[in-house]
C-alpha positions in Angstrom: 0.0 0.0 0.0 1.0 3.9 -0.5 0.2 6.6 0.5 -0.6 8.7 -2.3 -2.8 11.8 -1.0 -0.3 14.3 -1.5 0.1 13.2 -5.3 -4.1 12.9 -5.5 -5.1 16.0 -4.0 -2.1 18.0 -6.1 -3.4 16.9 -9.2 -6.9 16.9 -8.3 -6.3 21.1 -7.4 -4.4 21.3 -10.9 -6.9 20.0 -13.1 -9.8 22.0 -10.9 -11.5 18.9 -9.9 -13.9 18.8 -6.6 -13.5 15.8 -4.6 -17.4 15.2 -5.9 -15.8 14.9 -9.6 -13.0 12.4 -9.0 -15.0 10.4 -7.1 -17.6 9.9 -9.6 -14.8 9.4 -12.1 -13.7 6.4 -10.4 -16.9 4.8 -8.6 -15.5 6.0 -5.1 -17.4 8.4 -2.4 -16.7 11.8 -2.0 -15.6 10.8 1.6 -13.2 7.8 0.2 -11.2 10.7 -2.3 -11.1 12.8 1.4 -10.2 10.0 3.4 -6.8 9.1 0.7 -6.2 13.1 0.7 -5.8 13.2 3.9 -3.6 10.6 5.1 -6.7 8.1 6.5 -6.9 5.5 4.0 -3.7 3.7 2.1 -4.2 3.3 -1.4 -3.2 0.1 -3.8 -0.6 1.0 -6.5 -3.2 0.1 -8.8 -5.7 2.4 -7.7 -3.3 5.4 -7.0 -2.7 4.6 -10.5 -6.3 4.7 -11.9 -6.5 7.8 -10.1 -4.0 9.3 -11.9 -5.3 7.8 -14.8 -8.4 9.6 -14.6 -6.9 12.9 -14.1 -5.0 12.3 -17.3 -1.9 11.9 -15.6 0.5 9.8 -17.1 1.9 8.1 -13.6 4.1 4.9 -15.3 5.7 7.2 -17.5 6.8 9.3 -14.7 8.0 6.6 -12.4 10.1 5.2 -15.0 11.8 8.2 -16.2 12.1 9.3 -12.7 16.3 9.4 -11.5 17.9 9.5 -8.0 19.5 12.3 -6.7 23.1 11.5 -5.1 21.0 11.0 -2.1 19.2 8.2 -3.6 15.9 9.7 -3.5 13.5 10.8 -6.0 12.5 14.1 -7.4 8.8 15.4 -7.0 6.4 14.5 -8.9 6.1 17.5 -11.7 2.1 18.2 -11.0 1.5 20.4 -14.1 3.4 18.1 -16.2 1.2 15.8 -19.0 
């Protein structure tokens, strides 16, 4: 499981969704999307991924480009990107 509210809720603002919209989008409760957003409910890979999906948000192409720093983490996410 992730936890994928900060990635949800960012892209969610940027494509000026209400919590309403992407739930319908993807058969979940307005309550579920608020729950993921903030930090109350884990989230399968595949589902963080529909999510994405559904925002038009093209998640596997990020992860794979993604490099490490020389810290061996990740950049962000680019929100706006797509």
């Amino acid at each position: 499981m992730i936890k994928g509210r900060f990635i949800i809720k960012e892209l969610r603002e940027v494509r000026k969704l209400t919590q309403e919209q992407l739930a319908e989008k993807n058969g979940m409760s307005r309550v579920q999307i608020l729950r993921l957003e903030t930090g109350q409910n884990q989230l399968s890979m595949d589902k963080f991924i529909s999510l994405c999906r559904s925002m038009d948000y093209n998640v596997e192409l990020k992860l794979l480009s993604r490099t490490q720093d020389e810290t061996g983490y990740y950049a962000d996410f680019d929100y706006k990107a797509n």
